[in-house]
VEXVODREN-980447 format. One record per residue: x, z, y of N, C-alpha, C in turn. Coordinates in steps of 0.05 Angstrom, whole numbers, plus 32768, in hexadecimal, padded with zeros to 4 digits. Each point is the difference from the previous one (the first is absolute). Layout:
<recs>
XZYXZYXZY ...
</recs>
This chain:
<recs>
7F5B80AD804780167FFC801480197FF77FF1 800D7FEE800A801C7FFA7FF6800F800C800E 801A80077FE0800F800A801B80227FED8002 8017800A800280187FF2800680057FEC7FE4 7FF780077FF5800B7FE37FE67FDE7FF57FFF 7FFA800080127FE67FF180027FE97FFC7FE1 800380247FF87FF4800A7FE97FE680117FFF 7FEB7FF97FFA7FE680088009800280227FFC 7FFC801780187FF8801B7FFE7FE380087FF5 7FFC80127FF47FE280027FFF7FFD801C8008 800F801780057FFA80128014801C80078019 7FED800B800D8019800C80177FF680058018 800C801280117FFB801980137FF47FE48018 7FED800980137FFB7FFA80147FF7800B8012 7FF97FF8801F7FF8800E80167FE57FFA8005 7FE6801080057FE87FF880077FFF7FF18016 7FEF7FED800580067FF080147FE580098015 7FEC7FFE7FF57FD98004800B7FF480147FEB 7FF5800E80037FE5800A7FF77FE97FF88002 7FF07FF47FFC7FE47FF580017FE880087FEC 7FE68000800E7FEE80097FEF7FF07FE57FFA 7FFB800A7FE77FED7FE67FE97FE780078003 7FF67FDE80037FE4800880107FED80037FE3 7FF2801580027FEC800B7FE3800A801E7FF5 801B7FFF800A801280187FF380048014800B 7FF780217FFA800A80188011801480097FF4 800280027FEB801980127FF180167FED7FFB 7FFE7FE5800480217FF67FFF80097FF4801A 80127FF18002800A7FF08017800C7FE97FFB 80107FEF8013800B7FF57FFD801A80068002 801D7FFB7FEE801C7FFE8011800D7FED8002 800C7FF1801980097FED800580257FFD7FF9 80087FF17FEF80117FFB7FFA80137FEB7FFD 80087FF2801E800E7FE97FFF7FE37FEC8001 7FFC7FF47FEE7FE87FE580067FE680177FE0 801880097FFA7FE380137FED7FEC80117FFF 7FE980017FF77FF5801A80087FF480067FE6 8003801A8004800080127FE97FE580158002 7FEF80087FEA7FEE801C8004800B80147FFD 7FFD801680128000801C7FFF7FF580138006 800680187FF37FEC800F80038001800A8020 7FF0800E800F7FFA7FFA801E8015801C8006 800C7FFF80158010800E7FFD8020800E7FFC 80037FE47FE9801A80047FE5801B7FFF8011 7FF77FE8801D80197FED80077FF780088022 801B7FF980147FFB7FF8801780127FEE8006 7FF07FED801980247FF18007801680098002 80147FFA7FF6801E800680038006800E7FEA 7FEF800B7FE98007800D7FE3800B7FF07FF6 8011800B7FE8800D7FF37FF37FF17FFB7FE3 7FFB7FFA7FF77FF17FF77FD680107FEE7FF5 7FF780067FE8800B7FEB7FEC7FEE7FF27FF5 80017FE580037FEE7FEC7FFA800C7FEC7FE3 7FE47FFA7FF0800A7FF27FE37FEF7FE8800F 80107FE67FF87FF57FE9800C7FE97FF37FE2 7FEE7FEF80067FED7FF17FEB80107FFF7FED 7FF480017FE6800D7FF07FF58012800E7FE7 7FFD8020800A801A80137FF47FF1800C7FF5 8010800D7FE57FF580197FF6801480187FFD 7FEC80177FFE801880197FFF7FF880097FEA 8014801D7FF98002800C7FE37FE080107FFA 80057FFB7FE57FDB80147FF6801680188005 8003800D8019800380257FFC80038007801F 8002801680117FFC8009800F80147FF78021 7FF47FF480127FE08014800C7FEF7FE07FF9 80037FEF7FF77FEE7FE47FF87FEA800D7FF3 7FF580147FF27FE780017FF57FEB7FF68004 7FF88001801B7FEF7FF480097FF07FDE7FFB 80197FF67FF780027FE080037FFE7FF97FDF 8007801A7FEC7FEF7FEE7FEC7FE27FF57FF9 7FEB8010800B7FEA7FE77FFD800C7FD97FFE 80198004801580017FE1800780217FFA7FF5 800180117FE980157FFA7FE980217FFC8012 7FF080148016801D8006801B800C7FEB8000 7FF47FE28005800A7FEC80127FF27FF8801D 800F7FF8800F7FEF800B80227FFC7FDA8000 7FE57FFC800F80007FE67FF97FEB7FFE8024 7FFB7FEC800B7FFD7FFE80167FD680097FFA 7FFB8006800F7FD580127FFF7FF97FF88019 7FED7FF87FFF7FF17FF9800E7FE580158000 7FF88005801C7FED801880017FED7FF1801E 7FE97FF380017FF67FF28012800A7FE88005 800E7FFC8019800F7FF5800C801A80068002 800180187FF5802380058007800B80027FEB 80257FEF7FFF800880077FE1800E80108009 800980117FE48013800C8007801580027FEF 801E7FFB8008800F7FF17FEB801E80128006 8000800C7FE58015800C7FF57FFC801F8006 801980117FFD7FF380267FFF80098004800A 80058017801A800980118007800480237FFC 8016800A7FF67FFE80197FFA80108011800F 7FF980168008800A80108016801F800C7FEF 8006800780118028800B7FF67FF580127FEA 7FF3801C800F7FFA80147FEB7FF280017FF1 7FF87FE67FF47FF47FF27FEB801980067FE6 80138003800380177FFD7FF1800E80168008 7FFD8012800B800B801D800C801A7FF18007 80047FF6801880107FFA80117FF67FFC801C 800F800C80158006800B801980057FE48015 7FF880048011800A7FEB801B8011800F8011 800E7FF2801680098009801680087FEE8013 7FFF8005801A7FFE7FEB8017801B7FFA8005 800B7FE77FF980227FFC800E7FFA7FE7800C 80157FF9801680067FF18011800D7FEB7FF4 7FE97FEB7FFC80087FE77FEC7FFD7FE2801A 80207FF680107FFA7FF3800F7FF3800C8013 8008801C800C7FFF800780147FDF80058000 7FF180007FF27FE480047FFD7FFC80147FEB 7FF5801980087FF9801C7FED7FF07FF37FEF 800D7FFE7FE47FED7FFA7FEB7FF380107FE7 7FEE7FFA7FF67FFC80157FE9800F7FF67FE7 800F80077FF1800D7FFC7FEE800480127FE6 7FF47FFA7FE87FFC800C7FE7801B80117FEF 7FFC80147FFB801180027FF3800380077FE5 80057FF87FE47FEB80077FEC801880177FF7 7FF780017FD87FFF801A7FF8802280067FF9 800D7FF0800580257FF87FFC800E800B801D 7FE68001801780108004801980097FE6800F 7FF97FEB7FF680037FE3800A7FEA7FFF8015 80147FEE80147FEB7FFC80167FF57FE17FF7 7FE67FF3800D7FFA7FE87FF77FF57FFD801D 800E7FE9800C7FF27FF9801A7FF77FEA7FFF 7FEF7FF980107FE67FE17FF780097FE3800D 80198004800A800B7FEC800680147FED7FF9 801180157FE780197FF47FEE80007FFC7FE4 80197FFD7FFA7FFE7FFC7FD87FF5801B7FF5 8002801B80197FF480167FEE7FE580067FF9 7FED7FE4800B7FE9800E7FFD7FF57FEE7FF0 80087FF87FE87FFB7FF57FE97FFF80187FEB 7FE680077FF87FFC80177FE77FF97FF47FE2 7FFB7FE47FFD7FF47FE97FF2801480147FDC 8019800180008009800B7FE37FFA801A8004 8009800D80147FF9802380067FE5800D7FEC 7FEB7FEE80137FE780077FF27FF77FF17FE9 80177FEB7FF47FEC7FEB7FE87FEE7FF27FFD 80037FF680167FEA7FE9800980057FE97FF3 7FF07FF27FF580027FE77FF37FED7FF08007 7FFE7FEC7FF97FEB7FE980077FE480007FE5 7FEF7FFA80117FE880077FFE80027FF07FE0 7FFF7FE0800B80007FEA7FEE80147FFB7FEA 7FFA80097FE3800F80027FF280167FDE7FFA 7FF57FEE8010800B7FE97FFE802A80038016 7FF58011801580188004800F8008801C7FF7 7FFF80117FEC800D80117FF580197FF57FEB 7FEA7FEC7FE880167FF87FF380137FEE800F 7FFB7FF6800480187FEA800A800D800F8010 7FFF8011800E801880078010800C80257FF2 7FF780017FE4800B80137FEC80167FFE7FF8 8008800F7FEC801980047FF27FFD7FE77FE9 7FE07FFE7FF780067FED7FE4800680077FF6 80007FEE7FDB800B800A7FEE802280117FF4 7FFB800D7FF080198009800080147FEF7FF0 801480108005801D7FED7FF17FF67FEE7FE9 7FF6800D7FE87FF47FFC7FE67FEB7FE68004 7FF7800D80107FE57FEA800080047FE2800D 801580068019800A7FE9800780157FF27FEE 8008800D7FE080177FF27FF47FF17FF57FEA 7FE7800C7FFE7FEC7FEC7FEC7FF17FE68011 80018009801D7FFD7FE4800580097FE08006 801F8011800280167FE57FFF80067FF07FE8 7FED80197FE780027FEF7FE37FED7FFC7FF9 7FE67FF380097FED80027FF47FF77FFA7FEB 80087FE77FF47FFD7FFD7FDE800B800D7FF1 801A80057FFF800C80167FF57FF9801F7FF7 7FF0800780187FF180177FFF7FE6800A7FF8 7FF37FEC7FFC7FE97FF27FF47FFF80067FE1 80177FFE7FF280057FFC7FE98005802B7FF5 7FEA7FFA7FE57FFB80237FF3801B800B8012 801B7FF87FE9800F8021800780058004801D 80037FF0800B8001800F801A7FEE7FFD800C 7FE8800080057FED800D80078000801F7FF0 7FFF80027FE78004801A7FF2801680108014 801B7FF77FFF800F8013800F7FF78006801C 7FF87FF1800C7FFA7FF980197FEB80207FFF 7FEE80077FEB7FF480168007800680167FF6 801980027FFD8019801E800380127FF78018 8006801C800980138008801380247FF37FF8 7FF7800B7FE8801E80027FF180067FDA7FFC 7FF07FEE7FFB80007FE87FF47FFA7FF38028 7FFB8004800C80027FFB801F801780048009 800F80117FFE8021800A8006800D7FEA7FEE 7FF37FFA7FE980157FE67FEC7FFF7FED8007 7FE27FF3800380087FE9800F7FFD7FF9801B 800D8016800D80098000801480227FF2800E 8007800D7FED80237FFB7FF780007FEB7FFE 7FF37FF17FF480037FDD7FF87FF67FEF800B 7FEA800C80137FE87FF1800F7FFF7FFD8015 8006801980117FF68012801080087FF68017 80227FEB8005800D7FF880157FEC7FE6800C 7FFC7FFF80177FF17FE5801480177FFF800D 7FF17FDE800A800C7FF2800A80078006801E 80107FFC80068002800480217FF37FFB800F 7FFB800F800F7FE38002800480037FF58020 7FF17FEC800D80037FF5801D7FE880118014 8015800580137FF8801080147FE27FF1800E 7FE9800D80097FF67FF3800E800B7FEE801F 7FF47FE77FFE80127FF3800D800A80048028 801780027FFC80098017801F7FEC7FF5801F 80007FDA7FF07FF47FF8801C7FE07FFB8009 7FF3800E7FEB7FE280027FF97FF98019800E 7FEE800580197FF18018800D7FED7FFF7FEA 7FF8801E7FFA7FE980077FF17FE980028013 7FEA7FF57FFB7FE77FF680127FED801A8001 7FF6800D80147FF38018800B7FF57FFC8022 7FE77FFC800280057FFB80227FEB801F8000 8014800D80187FF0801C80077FE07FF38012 7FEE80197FF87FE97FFF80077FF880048024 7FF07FF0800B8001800D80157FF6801C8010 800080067FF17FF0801E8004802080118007 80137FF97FEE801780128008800F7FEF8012 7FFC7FF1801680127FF1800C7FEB7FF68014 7FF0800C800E7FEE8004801680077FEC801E 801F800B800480077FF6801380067FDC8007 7FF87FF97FE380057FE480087FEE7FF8800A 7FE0800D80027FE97FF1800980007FFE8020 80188003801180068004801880107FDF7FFC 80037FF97FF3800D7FE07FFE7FF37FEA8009 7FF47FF280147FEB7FF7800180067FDA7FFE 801C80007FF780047FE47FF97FF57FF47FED 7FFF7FDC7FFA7FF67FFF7FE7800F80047FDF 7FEC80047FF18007800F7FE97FF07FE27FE6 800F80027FF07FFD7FF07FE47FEA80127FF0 7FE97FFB7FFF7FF180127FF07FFB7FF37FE3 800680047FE27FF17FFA7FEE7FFC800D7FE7 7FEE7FF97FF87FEF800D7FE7800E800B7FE8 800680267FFF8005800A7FF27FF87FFB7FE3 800E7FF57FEC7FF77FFE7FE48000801B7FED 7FEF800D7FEB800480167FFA80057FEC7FE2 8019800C7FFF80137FFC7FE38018800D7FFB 80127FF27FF3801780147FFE801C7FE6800E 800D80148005801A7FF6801680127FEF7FE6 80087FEA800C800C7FE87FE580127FEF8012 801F7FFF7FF9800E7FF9801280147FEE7FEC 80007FE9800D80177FE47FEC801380048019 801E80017FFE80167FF8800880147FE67FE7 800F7FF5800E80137FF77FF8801D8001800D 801980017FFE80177FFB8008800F7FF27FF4 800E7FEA8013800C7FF57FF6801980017FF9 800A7FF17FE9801980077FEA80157FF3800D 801380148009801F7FE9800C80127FF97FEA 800C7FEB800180137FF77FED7FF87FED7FEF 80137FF07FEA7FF67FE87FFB7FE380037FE8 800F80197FF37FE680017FEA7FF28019800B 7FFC800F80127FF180177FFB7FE57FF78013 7FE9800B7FF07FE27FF87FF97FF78016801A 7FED7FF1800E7FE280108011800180177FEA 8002800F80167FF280237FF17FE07FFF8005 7FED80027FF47FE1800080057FF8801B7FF9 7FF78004800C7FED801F7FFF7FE880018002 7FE580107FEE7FEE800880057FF880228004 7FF5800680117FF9801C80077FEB80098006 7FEE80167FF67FEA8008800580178019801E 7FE3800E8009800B800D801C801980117FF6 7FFF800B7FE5801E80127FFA80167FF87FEB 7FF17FF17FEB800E7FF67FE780047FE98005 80217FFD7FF380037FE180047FF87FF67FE1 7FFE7FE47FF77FFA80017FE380127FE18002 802180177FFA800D7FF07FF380017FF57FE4 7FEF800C7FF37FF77FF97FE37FEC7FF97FFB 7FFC7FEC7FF07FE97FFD7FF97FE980117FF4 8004800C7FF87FF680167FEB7FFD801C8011 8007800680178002801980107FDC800A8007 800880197FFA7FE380027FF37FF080028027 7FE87FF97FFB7FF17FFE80197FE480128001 7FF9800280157FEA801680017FE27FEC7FF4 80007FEC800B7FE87FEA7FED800680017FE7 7FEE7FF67FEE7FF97FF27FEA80147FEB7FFB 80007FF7801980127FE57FF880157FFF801F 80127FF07FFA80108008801D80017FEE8012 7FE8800580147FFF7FE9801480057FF98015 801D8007800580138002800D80087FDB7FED 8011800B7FF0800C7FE47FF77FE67FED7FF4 7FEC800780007FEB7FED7FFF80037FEF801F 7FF7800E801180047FEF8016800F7FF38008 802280037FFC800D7FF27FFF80037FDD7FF0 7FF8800C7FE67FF67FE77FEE7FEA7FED800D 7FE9801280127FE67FEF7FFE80087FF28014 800D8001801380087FF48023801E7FF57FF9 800C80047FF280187FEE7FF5801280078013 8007801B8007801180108015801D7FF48002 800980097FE480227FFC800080007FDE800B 7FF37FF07FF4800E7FE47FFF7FFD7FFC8024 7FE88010800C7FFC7FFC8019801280108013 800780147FF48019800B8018801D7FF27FF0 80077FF37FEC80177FF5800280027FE28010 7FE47FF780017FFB7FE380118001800C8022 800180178006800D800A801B80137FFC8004 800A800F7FEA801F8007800F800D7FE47FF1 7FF57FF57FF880137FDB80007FF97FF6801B 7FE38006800C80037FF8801D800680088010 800C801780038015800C800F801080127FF7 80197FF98005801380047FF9800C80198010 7FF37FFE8015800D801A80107FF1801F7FF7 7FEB7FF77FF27FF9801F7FF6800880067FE5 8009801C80028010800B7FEA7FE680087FF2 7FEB800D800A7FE380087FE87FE57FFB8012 7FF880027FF07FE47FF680087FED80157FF9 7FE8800780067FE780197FF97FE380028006 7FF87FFC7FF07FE47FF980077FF380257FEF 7FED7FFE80187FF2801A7FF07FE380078006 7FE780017FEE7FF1800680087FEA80157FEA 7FE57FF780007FF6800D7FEF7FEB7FFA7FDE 8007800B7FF47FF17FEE7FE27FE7800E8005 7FE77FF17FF67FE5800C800A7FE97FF07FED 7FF280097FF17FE77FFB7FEF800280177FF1 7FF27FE87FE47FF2801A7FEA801180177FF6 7FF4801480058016801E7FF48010800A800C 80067FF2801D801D8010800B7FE680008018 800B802780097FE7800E80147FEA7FFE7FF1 7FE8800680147FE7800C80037FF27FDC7FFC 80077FF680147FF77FEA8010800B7FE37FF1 7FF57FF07FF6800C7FEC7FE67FFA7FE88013 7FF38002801A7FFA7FE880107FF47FEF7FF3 7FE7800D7FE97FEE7FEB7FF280107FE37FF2 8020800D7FFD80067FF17FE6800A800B7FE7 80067FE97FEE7FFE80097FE980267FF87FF4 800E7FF88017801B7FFE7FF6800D80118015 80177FF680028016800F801A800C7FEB800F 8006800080147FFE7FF1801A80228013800E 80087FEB800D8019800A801B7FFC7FF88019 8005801580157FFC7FED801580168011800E 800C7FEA800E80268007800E7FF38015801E 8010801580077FF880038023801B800D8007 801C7FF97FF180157FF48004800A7FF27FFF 801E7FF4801680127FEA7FF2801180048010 801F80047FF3800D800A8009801B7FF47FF9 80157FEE800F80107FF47FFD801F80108006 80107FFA7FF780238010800F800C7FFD8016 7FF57FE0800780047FF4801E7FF0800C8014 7FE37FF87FEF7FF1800480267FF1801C7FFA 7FF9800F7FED7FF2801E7FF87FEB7FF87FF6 7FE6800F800A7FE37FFB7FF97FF77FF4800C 7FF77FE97FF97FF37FE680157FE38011800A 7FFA7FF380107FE88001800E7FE07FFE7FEE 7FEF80087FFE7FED7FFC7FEF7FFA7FE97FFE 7FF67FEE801A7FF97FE38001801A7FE77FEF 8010800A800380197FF27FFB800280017FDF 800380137FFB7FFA800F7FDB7FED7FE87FF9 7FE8800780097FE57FF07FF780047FE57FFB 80097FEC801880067FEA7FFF80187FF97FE5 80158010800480157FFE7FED7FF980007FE3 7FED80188003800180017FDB7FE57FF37FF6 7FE57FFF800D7FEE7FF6800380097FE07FF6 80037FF7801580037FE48009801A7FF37FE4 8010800C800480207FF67FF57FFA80027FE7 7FF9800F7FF37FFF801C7FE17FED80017FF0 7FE28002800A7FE2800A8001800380147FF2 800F801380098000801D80017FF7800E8015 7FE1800D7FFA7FF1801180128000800E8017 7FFD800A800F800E800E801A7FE780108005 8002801C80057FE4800B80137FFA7FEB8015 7FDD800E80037FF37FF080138007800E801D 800B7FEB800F7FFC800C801B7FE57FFD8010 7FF6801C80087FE57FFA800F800C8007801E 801380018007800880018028801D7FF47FFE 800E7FF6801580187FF980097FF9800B8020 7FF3800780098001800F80167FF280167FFD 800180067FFC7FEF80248000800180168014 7FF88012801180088008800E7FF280217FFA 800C80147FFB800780177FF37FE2800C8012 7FF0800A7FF67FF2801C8010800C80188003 7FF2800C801B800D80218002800780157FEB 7FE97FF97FE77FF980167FF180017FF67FE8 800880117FE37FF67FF97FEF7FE67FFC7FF0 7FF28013800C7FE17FFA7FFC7FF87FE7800B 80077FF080197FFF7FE3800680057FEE7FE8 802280047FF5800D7FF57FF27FF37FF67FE1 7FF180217FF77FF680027FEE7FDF7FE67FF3 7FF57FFD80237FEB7FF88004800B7FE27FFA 800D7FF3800680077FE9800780077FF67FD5 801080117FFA800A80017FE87FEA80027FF0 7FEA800C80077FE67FFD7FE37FF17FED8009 7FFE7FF4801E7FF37FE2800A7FFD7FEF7FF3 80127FF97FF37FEE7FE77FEC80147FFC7FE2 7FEE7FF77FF0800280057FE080207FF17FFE 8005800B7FE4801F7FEE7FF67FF57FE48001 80187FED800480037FE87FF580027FF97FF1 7FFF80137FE8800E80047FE57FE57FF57FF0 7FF6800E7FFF7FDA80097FF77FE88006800D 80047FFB801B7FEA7FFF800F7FF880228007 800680177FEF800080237FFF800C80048018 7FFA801A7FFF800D8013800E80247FFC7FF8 80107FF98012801D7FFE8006801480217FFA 800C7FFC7FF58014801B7FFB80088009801E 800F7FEB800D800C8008801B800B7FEA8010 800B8004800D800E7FEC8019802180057FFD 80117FED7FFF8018800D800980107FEB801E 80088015801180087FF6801980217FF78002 800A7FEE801180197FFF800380037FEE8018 801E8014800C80027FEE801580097FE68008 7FFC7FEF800B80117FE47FFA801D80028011 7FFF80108007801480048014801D80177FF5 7FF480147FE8800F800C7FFC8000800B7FE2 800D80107FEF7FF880067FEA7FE9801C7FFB 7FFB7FFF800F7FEE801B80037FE37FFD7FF5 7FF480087FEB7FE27FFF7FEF7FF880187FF6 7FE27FF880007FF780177FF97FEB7FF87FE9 7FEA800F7FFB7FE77FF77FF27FED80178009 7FDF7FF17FFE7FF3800980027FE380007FED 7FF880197FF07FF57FFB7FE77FDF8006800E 7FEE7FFF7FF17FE7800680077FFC80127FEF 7FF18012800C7FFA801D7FF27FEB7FFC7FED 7FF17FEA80077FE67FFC7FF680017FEE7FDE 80217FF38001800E7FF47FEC800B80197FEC 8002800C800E8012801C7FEA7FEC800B7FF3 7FE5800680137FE580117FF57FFF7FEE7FE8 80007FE67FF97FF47FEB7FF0800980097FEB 80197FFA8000801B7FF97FED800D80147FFF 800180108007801880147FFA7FF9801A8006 7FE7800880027FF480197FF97FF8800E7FE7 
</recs>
């Protein structure tokens, strides 16, 4: 779930929605949660309880009450059991020796948690985010680092010198404390450091499982083919005055890499590879010479082959494909419009669109069906996911296949 700075949650309080029983199963159930459903033991939950749910994808601490979950090195990852998956955990309050109690949330008696501080956590606001509380992190050590602390002072001041540092004595000092503090003093100051850029959204589309109610939308919808890679975003702005230069930017989903040298979670950093291989900068400064009325320009999408994810799409290099574009004048163009633009103008890639009319089913189990229907365009495989948008408004979602996660990410 995202929440107000549109920053992925991986646990937090919710309301049971259904109970259902799994066909083959006496001792567990189903619990329905928003578009998710979860196993439990028969019994655990009723509608209108309150739990705390860890979404795919997360892991929790090796120590208590998680025991259970080391066989599976306590990361919760989407299972499949017959026909039914079941995706992400639910654990009861007094799982954690904390208490509920019924308050009037919106005029509707709700059950509402209260843990071991005396804090209430209700399933509807910023309080029912437990994601730092309990130390939840991400499963995939690829979205741990990058969105970490990184290296420390030291390590980032041997990397702004790298030949320098290279060389015996300081590497020698470099492994004392005391000779780290020295050339620190002399070294240690960086450059000013540029903010990530103010007019760049960081790219996250919530799942539809937590945002249910849009499947009541029955207009048409832009449907196209989720790429599984990592988030890679080129901006430029343009320079006012007689000498001041296009600011160009490259960004993976958290780090900007105003430096060349900024260390990256790959081998190699293919973020500014892509830029090089599609000839980015020279192509967003040939924009904004053709128009003049936009102050920046933004293209954003996803890098995808060998080594980045599970899924290399049976190649053997790295690949971009845009499923943004985003101007100062008119916002985020339209998908069809993007395509033509950067396609056509650029021959810079664009996801495949498989609908320009789409028309939403009741259910996500519908949704789900439609989404594993037929293979990527990518590789002819099984497809990561779908992602939806409206042409009418900025409102999107995505929708992954469970049967894609079993593959890849179990």
């Amino acid at each position: 779930m995202l929440n107000k700075d549109n920053q992925r949650e991986l646990c937090y309080v919710v309301t049971i929605d259904e109970i259902k029983p799994i066909e083959g199963k006496d001792r567990v159930e189903c619990a329905v949660v928003g578009g998710w459903t979860i196993m439990v033991k028969k019994g655990q939950f009723h509608p209108g309880d309150a739990g705390v749910y860890f979404e795919i994808d997360s892991k929790v601490p090796a120590a208590a009450p998680f025991e259970f979950l080391e066989p599976k090195h306590y990361k919760i990852k989407t299972q499949k059991y017959g026909k039914f998956y079941s995706q992400g955990l639910l654990m009861h309050p007094s799982d954690f020796g904390w208490e509920t109690a019924i308050e009037p949330v919106g005029g509707v008696r709700t059950e509402v948690i209260i843990d071991d501080e005396g804090k209430a956590h209700y399933p509807d606001d910023a309080s029912r985010f437990l994601t730092k509380k309990l130390g939840v992190v991400y499963s995939i050590k690829e979205d741990n680092k990058r969105k970490g602390k990184g290296p420390d002072k030291y390590a980032k001041m041997a990397q702004r010198h790298r030949k320098l540092f290279t060389k015996a004595p300081f590497r020698w000092l470099m492994k004392r404390t005391w000779g780290k503090k020295f050339l620190f003093v002399f070294f240690g100051k960086a450059k000013d450091k540029k903010n990530w850029p103010a007019w760049v959204s960081k790219t996250d589309e919530e799942r539809v499982e937590n945002m249910t109610w849009v499947l009541a939308d029955k207009g048409p919808w832009i449907a196209t083919e989720k790429i599984d890679g990592t988030s890679t975003t080129f901006t430029m702005k343009r320079g006012h005055g007689p000498f001041a230069k296009n600011e160009f930017y490259v960004c993976s989903r958290n780090v900007m890499f105003d430096e060349p040298d900024k260390q990256c979670f790959y081998d190699t950093n293919v973020y500014l590879e892509m830029a090089e291989k599609y000839n980015i900068k020279q192509h967003l400064e040939d924009m904004l010479g053709n128009y003049p009325e936009w102050d920046w320009v933004t293209i954003q999408g996803e890098t995808y082959g060998a080594g980045i994810q599970k899924n290399n799409y049976d190649l053997n290099d790295h690949r971009f494909m845009a499923f943004n574009f985003v101007t100062s004048a008119d916002g985020r163009w339209s998908t069809p419009a993007m395509k033509t633009y950067l396609e056509v103008g650029y021959d810079i890639p664009c996801v495949p669109i498989l609908s320009i009319g789409y028309q939403l089913p009741d259910t996500v189990e519908e949704l789900r069906e439609y989404v594993h229907s037929e293979p990527s365009t990518v590789n002819g495989k099984i497809k990561e996911g779908i992602v939806f948008r409206n042409p009418e408004s900025t409102i999107s979602f995505k929708c992954v296949d469970p049967a894609y996660l079993i593959k890849y990410h179990s």
